[in-house]
KOLKOL-178683 format. One record per residue (C-alpha): x, y, z. Coordinates in steps of 0.001 Angstrom, whole numbers, plus 500000, padded with zeros to 6 digits. Example, Ala and Ser with C-alpha at 12.3 -4.5 7.8 and 13.67 -1.06 7.14 Angstrom:
<sites>
512300495500507800;513670498940507140;
</sites>
This chain:
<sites>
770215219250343789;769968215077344478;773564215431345590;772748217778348386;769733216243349554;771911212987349471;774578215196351499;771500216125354094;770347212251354191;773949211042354839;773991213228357718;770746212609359156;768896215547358359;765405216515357517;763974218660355172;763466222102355816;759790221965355917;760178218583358483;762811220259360432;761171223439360962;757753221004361932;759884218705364260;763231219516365513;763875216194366595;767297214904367668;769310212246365559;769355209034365991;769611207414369436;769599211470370739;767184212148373123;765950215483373872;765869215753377483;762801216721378984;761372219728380880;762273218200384594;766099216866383493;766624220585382095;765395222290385288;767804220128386988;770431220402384538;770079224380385306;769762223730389249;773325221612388760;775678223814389809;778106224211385985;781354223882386610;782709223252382672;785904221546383917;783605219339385666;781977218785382688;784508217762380165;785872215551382341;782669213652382999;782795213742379034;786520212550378789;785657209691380999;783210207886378886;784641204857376176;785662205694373806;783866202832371793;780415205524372233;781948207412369460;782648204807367218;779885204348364550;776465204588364324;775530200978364248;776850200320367758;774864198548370375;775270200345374012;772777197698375671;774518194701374204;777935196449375295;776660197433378644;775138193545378982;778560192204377978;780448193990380665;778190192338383504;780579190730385987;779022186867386639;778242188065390267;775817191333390050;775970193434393339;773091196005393542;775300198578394976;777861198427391989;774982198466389399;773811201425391020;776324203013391394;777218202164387772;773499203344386713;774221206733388251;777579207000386324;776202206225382882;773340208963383891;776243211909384642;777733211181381530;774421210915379542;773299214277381229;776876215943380491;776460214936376761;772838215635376942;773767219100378080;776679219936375479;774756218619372982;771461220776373225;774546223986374110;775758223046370647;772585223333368987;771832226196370302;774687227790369340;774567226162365745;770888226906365692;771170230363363748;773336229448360877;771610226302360359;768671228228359612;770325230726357583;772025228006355169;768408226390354702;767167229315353430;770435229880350879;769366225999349553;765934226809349274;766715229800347027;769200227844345009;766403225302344608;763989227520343066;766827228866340354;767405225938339248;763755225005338430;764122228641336093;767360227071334472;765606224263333593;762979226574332049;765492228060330237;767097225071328579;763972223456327596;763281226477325476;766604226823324055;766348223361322522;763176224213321072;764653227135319009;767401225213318127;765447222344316727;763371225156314755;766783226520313145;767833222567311914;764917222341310734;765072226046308732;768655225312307456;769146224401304050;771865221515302599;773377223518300085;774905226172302391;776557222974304222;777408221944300867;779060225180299989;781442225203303214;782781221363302295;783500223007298815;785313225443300142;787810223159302082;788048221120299618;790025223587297420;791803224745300152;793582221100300053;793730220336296566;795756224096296676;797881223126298916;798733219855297356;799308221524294218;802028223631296286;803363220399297454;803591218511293788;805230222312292012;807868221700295130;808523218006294424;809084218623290790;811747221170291882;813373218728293432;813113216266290774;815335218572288376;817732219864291168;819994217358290051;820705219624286656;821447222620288551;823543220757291091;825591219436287991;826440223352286859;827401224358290069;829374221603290727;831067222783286786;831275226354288027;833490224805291110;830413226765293707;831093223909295761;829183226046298948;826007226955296856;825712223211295969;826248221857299487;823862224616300504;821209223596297497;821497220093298324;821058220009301979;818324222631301593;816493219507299170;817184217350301965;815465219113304177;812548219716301800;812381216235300707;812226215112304444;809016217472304572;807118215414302618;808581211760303213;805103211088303084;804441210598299050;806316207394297646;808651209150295188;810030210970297661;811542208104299223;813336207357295441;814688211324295405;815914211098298899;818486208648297848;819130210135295005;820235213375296787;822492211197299195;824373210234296526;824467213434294893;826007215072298206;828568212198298622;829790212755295099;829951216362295972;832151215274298353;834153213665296400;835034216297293862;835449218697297276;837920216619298667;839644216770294408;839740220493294030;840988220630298429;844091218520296599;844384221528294078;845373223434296481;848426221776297520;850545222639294379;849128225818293489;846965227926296096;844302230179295168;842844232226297942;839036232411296356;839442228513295369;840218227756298832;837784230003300506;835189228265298657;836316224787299718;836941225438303343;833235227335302813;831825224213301493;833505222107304389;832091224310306797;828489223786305460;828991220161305542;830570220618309291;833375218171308346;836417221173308939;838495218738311210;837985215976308365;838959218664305629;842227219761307653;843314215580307787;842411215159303787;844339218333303960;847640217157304891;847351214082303309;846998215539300036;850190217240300586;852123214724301465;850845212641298629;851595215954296466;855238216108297877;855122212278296579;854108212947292707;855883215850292334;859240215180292602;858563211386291071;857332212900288158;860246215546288146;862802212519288151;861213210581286079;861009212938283052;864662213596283859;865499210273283724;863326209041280476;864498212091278677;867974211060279055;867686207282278613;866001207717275249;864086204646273518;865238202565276333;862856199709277502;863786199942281274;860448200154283097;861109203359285096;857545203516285745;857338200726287930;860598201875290291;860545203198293260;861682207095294067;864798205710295595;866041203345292693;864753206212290146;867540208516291410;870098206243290315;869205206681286850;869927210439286982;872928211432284428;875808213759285562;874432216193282808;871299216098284217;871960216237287785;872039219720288359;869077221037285975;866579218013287730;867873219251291545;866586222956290396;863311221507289159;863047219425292029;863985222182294598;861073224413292106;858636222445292524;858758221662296346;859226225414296504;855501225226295008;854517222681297517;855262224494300813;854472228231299684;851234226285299128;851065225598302662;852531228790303719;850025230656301769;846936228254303653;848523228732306750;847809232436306397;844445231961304685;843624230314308101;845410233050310270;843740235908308716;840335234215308882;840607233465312370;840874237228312635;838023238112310969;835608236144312371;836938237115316282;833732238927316895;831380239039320032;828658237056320086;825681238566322010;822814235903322015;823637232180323350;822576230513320144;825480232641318364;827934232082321559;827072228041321713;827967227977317856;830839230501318401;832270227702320802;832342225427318285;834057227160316377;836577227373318592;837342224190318666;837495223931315140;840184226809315053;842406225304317739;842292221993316096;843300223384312675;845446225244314236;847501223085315668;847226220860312650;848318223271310521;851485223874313280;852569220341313300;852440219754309563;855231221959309010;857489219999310181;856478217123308636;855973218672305454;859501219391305898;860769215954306757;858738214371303928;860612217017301815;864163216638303258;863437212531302695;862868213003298759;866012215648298112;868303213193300703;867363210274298054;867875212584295256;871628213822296519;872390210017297494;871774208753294512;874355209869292521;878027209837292516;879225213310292594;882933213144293337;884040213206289696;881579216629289166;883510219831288352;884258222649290909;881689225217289703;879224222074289315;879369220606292779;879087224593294222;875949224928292276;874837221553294113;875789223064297109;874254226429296798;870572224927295612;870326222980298755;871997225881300690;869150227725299725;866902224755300387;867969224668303990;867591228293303900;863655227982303140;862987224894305415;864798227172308043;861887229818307098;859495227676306620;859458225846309922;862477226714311958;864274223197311200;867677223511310884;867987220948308519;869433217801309646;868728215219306972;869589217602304465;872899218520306082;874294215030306731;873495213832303564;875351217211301963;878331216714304418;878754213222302890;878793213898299908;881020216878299997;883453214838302382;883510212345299615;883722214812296880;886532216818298373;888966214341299093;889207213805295247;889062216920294768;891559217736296764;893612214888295796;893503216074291835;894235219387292885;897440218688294873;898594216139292277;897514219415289557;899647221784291939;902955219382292230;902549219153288113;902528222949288098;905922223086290540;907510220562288607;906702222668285357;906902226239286700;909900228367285421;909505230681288433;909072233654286118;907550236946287702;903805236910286986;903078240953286462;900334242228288407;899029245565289259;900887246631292248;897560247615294255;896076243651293443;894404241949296458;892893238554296809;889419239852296599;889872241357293338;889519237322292157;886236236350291623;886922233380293740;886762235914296819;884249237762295510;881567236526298173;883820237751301413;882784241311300778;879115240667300304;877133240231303268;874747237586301621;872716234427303052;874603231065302295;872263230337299477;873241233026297171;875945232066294671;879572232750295677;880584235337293062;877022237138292995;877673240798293864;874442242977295483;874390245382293052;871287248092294308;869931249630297621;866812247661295882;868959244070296257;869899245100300091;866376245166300512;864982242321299455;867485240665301466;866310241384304284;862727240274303221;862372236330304158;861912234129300847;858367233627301228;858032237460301657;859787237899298384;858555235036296082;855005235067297698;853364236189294380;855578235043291808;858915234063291098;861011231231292876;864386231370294526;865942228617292599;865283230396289440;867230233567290718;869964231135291430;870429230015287601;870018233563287116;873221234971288880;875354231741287643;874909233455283905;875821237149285487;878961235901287124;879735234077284511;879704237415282207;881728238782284944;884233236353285043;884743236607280897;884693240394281224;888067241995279844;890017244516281654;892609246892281207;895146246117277848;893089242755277232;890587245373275717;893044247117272907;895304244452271017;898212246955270924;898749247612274223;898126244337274948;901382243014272537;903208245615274301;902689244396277310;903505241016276103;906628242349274683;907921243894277761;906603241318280438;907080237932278218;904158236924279285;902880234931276488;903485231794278330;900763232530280982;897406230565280630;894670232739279490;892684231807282903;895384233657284858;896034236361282431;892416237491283410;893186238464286405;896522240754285678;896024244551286246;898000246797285112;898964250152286158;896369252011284403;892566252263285705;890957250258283247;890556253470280925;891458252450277337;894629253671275902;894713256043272920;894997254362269859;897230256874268375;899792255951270811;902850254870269112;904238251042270211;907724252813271267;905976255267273432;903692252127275435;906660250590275950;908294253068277607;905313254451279223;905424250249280438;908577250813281506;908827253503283361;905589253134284872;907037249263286057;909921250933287507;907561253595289333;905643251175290871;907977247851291483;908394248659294708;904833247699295330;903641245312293409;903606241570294608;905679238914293586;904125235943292723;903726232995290018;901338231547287924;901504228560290830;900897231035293350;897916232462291918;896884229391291125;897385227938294922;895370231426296005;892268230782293253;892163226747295116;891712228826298957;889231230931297622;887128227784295896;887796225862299009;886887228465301160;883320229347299114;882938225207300065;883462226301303394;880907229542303394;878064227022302436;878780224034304117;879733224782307319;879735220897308613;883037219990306579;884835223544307911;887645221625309495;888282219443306480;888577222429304017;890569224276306381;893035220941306832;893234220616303176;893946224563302868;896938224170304928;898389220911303008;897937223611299963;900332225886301820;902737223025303401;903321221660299896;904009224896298504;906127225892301515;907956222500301347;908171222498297084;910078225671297926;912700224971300197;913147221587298461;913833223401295086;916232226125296200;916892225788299675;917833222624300806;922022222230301067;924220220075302883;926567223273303709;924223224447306407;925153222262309141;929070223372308439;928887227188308476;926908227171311928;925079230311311173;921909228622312482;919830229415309025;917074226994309747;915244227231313196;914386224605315362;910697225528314406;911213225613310640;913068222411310831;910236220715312927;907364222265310578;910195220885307178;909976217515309161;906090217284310060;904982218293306116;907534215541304768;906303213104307251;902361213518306904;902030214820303154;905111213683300976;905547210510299871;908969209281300423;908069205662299347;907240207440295124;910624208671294991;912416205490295641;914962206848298540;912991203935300447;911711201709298526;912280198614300549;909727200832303532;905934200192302242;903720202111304459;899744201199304915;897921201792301356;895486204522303495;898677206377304226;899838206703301235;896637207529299382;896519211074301282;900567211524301100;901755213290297782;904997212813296255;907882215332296610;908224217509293815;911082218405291274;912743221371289823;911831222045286643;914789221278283874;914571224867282463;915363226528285683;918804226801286234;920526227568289779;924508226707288885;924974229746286518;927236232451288200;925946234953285764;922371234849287238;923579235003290523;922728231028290722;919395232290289754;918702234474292122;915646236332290071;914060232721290457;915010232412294204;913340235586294580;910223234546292778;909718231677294544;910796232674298314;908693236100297900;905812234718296254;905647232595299321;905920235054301647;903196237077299677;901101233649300114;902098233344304042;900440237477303964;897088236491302126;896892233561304293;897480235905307392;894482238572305935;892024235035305934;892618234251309567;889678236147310892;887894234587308043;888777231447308613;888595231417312557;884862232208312214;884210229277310198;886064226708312372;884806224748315051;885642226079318271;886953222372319072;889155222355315608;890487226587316491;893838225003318094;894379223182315150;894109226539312890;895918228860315692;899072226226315771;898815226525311513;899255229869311744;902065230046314364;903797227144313348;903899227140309615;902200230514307904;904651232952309950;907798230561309448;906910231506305637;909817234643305959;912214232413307755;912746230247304635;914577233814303104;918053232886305535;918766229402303458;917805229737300495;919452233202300001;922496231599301715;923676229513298891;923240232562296666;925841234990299209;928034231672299297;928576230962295920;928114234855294539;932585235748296184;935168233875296234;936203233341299455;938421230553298767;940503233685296501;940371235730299511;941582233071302259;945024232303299715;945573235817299197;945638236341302753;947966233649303534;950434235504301056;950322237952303605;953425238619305844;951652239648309309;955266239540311266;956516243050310225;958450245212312649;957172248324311506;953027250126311325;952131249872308071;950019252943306569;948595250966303586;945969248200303813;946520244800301821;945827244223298201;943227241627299392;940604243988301021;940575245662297579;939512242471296169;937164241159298531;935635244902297722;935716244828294090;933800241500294713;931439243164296337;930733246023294003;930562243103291353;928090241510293999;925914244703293845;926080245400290077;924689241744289210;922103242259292257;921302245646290323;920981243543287229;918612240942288509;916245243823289903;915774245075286289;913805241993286038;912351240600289120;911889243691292199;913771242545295090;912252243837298319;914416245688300743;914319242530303378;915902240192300587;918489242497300051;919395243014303386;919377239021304024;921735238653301181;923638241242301728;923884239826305855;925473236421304346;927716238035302002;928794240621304616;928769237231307381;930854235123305315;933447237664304380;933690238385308326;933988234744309372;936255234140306292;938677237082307476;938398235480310786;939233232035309183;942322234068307114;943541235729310470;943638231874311852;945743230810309509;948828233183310145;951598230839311733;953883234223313225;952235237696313924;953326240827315630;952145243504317271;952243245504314027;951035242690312221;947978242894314385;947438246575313775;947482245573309969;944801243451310826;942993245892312359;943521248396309434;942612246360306639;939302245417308677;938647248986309163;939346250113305315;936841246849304202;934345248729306505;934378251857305368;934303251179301499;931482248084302550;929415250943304459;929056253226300982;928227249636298926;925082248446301582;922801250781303541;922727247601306299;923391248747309731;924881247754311719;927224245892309639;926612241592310996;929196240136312650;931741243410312828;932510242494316302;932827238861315611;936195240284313675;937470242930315832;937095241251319060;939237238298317047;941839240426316168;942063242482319583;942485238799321233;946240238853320737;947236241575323369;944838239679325846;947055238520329349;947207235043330298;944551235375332542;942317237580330097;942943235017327329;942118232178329534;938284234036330407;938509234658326616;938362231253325695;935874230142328221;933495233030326945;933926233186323199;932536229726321445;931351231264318389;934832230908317456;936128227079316175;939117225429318490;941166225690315109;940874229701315621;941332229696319228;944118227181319089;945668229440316450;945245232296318555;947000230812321455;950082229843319380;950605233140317766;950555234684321303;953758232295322086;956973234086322729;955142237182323179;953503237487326129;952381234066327010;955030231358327878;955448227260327053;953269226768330237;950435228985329724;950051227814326048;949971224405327561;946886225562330077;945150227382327360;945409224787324688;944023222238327799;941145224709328310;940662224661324693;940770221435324388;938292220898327485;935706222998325373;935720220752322595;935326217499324715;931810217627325524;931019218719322017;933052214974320734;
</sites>
């Protein structure tokens, strides 16, 4: 109410009772009177007028209230006052006083009703608030009445009450805090039980607790406490996460990676991860040495302890070697199905927890976890291959370490096929192909196999120089892969598995096909399988077959075959006729025998011919070549030192029974250009002229001769000078066949072999094959030569015919007593060949070679006889012709050779003679198969005949112009 009378006195107003007594104007407002309204009416109103009288006055009238108009009026004076001006002036400040005059009292007019209304609206609000205050006054009476009627002990009763309330409450709070005072205890059996998550969850749920009431002192004691509790947590977290790296247990781990989710640390678990396992990679096979090494060093005081992995290696024995790479290739087999097995723990629990997240709390945390994922994702991704390098590094140091040149054959393969299959799981594991691992293999097998193949050529001249050449009886269907050295080129096997393992089930197939972490992803290991299949081939290897199972057939067929000579390792491998079904026992000896026999006769036109040697040089491809199927890298070596096997054999041979100083005189071209250049390249890059003293005084570089091998020698027992072997023909036969059997096994590997090699190194092996493999057959011609040249006497034949008076007058109707020698040479010829096949088979090709020089050499020895006649006649020449043609038609019933060699090499000889001047001259010109001796001879017999001085004298020139170039 004071503030709106103050409102009323700011603005110059009255009461209501004073301004309904006295409307007076405000302040300096004058009303204006009775006369000035009459002649405001009488003024004519013209409102434009008006307001701009009103516009026109200064604007300093409307300033404040305090303003003085006289003093301002005064103050405006000019010095001078003019009467007019002032006037004039007066009259002015009168039209603007009555224009404001008159808008004022229109305004108030206007206002007048409101203004009246609104005084009555404050009046009424006056007189309710006088009744208000009425009311209040009353109010506090009652209310001082109740205080006064209200007792203390109901205000008592209330502060009671909330009292309790409290003290409850604290209770709550101290039954809480002694919870959390023995959480410890329960922390410690979970942490027993290995619930790693429920004690993370426990402890950070005390945390949180504990931070709830910070406020009491001991809290500040258990919070610390609970710190280190969860940091020791941590600790034995981050020793069971390590547990995991040797052997993985999918509810083990799922607790961990639970417990590292809780904590929110799953990009610090994933790092600890891989750490552990390289650490694990570390102890394991440092622990695997070093038992192998203080195991085998005894009560030694060497401080292995203190060595380092590398140096530790060292110390590994050759007996140990092998069993130590298995347990080392076992347990990093452990290591990385570990991590194979967590790789899918994390891939199959990405899967599950793929699910849509509808509310944007659930979606910001799903993002997270995102992130997570990709990051142990891609850890997880990159670890495998250094997983794999860390575990390439340790076997490298392992295979370095050791010397393994002097290891046996079956030894180093085992070597080879444990890291074969090593390569084979890094390959699965993480695509690698292996590098570390291979080089360090491929020097050690380069190293390895030049000794080896060193030993084995200097074992395979020793067996030469000591081989009889005797026939070594085999079955007549036996094949290369029937050795167990070939076994693993009819199994269609990963390089890993051993050579001679055979897949033996549909079940085995299989598996195969299964990747090694498919099959051993449970249980088992693939280097134990390995060890496995070395004792099964080795059963199969030991196995008997055929007579080796009954002791009387067996002496039987020692009996007949004089085989007792063979090594046992060979005689494994002979198969007999018979299936493998054992033999009555009833059987009398007599009856095997024959039953031998004929069944040997039945079938010698199949079976091979080959040596102990020979099998021997066949078992050394097929271990080479098993070197080859698992280490690719060293292909070309192998392959090289495969074809020095062959060379030396190939050159042994035609040392031992082919090599004659007669060859260049009978110009029968035996030895081709290309067999004399492949003779010439094996003598000058493998034998070692310098060891057999021819030139002694020549020392070639030490490197040279350390690959070269000296030439071999014919054993003393074999004997090649005795007419009735035929100059040992059964040997010849042994030797040259069992070649040529050799040159075919080596020609069924060529596909083989071309698949291994380098496609840089294939000339090499094509050239092999053309060059020295098919010139094998070609080495028949020499060697069987000296056998058709020493088997007649053609020195008998060529006196007999010079006996022979060819200057008869008369056609004779009988043939000379010489062609019936040279023919019952010849049937003696065939008898001993029939002899010598009783023994040793000879193949249809060697007969017909022999049976080609014999038939050659008669020819060109009838041509040499026919030379030698000093007169001849017509008839004499028809002799010729007759005795030729008798020799050929008793020859043709002997040999089933056609056409018979060198027929027209006589007959165009003997028809010569009737040849004209002129004929005899293009005769001479044409024919240089024939010597100058023959043609010379030819000429001269012609003399007095048909051909004068003179035209002997032009034909012996033209002769003699023949033979010029050729001096």
């Amino acid at each position: 109410m004071q503030k709106i009378k103050s409102l009323m006195a700011r603005q110059g107003l009255k009461s209501p009772q004073e301004s309904m007594a006295d409307l007076s104007p405000v302040e300096n407002l004058r009303i204006p009177s009775k006369e000035e309204l009459r002649e405001l009416r009488e003024q004519p109103i013209d409102p434009q007028a008006e307001q701009e009288i009103i516009d026109s006055i200064e604007e300093v009238y409307f300033s404040n209230d305090s303003f003085d108009m006289v003093q301002h009026e005064l103050e405006k004076l000019p010095p001078e006052l003019n009467l007019q001006e002032l006037e004039e002036y007066r009259d002015k400040l009168k039209r603007q006083q009555a224009a404001v005059s008159k808008k004022v009292a229109d305004l108030i007019l206007e206002k007048q009703p409101a203004y009246v209304k609104e005084l009555e609206r404050v009046t009424a609000l006056q007189t309710n608030l006088q009744l208000a205050a009425v009311i209040c006054t009353n109010a506090r009476r009652q209310l001082s009445v109740a205080k006064e009627g209200f007792t203390e002990a109901s205000l008592g009763l209330l502060a009671n009450q909330r009292r309790r309330q409290l003290l409850t409450g604290l209770l709550k709070s101290l039954r809480t805090i002694k919870t959390l005072q023995r959480t410890d205890v329960r922390l410690s059996e979970m942490l027993e039980e290995e619930d790693y998550p429920g004690a993370i969850q426990l402890c950070l749920e005390c945390q949180e607790a504990a931070s709830t009431f910070k406020h009491y002192s001991c809290i500040s004691e258990l919070n610390s406490k609970l710190q280190d509790t969860l940091e020791q947590i941590e600790e034995q977290l981050d020793v069971a996460l390590s547990k995991t790296c040797k052997h993985f247990d999918v509810s083990h781990y799922t607790k961990v990676q639970l417990a590292y989710t809780l904590l929110g640390k799953t990009q610090t678990a994933m790092d600890q991860l891989h750490m552990h396992f390289t650490q694990a990679i570390h102890n394991t096979v440092f622990q695997v040495v070093l038992g192998y090494v203080e195991l085998c060093a005894g009560n030694a005081d060497t401080k292995f302890q203190k060595m380092q992995y590398k140096d530790l290696c060292t110390h590994i024995t050759p007996d140990s070697y092998i069993p130590c790479l298995t347990d080392l290739c076992k347990a990093l087999w452990e290591v990385m199905l570990s991590y194979h097995r967590t790789m899918q723990w994390h891939e199959e629990h990405d899967k599950q927890e793929n699910a849509p997240t509808p509310d944007d709390a659930a979606a910001a945390e799903s993002d997270e976890l995102v992130v997570d994922r990709s990051y142990v994702k891609k850890k997880l991704e990159h670890g495998l291959t250094r997983i794999w390098q860390d575990v390439q590094l340790k076997v490298k140091a392992y295979i370095l370490g050791t010397d393994m040149s002097n290891f046996k054959y079956d030894d180093f393969i085992v070597v080879l096929d444990v890291i074969s299959r090593l390569m084979q799981v890094g390959e699965e594991f993480c695509g690698s192909k292996s590098e570390v691992l291979q080089e360090s293999i491929k020097r050690q097998s380069v190293n390895y196999f030049k000794n080896y193949h060193r030993a084995r050529l200097e074992e395979l001249r020793m067996f030469l120089e000591n081989e009889t050449w005797e026939l070594c009886p085999v079955k007549s269907n036996f094949n290369i892969a029937q050795l167990h050295e070939f076994k693993f080129m009819g199994q269609c096997r990963s390089p890993s598995v051993s050579p001679s393992r055979q897949a033996t089930s549909s079940s085995t197939l299989a598996q195969e096909e299964l990747s090694l972490f498919q099959q051993y992803l449970q249980e088992g290991n693939p280097f134990e399988m390995h060890i496995e299949h070395k004792e099964e081939e080795t059963e199969d290897v030991l196995a008997s077959n055929g007579y080796e199972s009954d002791e009387l057939e067996k002496s039987a067929y020692q009996d007949y075959d004089s085989d007792s000579d063979v090594p046992e390792e060979l005689k494994q491998d002979y198969v007999d006729e018979q299936t493998g079904d054992a033999p009555l026992k009833s059987v009398s000896r007599e009856t095997i025998r024959s039953k031998k026999k004929s069944d040997y006769n039945l079938n010698k036109t199949n079976a091979p011919i080959l040596t102990n040697t020979t099998l021997n040089v066949i078992r050394l491809v097929g271990k080479y070549m098993q070197m080859m199927n698992i280490l690719k890298p060293i292909a070309f070596d192998v392959i090289h030192c495969v074809s020095q096997l062959f060379d030396y054999y190939l050159y042994a041979v035609y040392t031992f029974f082919g090599r004659n100083d007669m060859y260049e005189s009978s110009g029968l071209g035996l030895i081709s250009s290309r067999l004399r250049t492949t003779l010439n390249r094996i003598q000058e890059s493998l034998i070692d002229m310098e060891a057999v003293g021819e030139n002694a005084g020549v020392h070639g570089p030490a490197e040279d001769r350390k690959e070269k091998v000296p030439s071999p020698h014919l054993s003393q027992l074999v004997v090649l000078t005795n007419s009735g072997t035929l100059y040992g023909l059964a040997q010849r036969v042994v030797a040259t066949e069992s070649l040529v059997f050799l040159a075919e096994q080596f020609e069924s590997l060529q596909s083989h072999l071309d698949t291994m090699m380098p496609a840089a190194k294939k000339p090499f092996l094509q050239q092999f094959y053309s060059q020295t493999v098919s010139t094998a057959s070609e080495l028949r011609k020499p060697i069987y030569w000296i056998v058709a040249a020493k088997a007649i006497d053609y020195e008998q034949m060529l006196l007999m015919m010079a006996g022979v008076k060819w200057d008869i007058r008369e056609i004779m109707s009988q043939h000379n007593v010489y062609v019936d020698v040279l023919l019952k040479e010849f049937e003696q010829f065939n008898k001993r060949l029939g002899d010598v096949s009783r023994h040793v088979r000879i193949p249809l090709p060697v007969s017909n070679v022999l049976w080609e020089h014999c038939i050659r050499l008669a020819n060109r020895t009838l041509v040499e006889g026919y030379a030698n006649v000093k007169k001849c006649s017509n008839e004499g020449r028809a002799l010729m012709q007759l005795d030729f043609q008798q020799f050929l038609m008793k020859l043709e019933k002997l040999t089933d050779l056609r056409p018979i060699p060198d027929k027209e090499f006589v007959e165009t000889y003997i028809k010569a003679y009737y040849l004209t001047e002129n004929d005899m001259e293009q005769f001479i010109k044409n024919h240089r198969e024939y010597s100058m001796k023959q043609l010379a001879n030819l000429v001269n017999v012609c003399l007095g005949s048909h051909i004068n001085k003179k035209a002997r004298q032009k034909l012996l020139a033209a002769i003699d112009d023949i033979d010029r170039p050729k001096r």
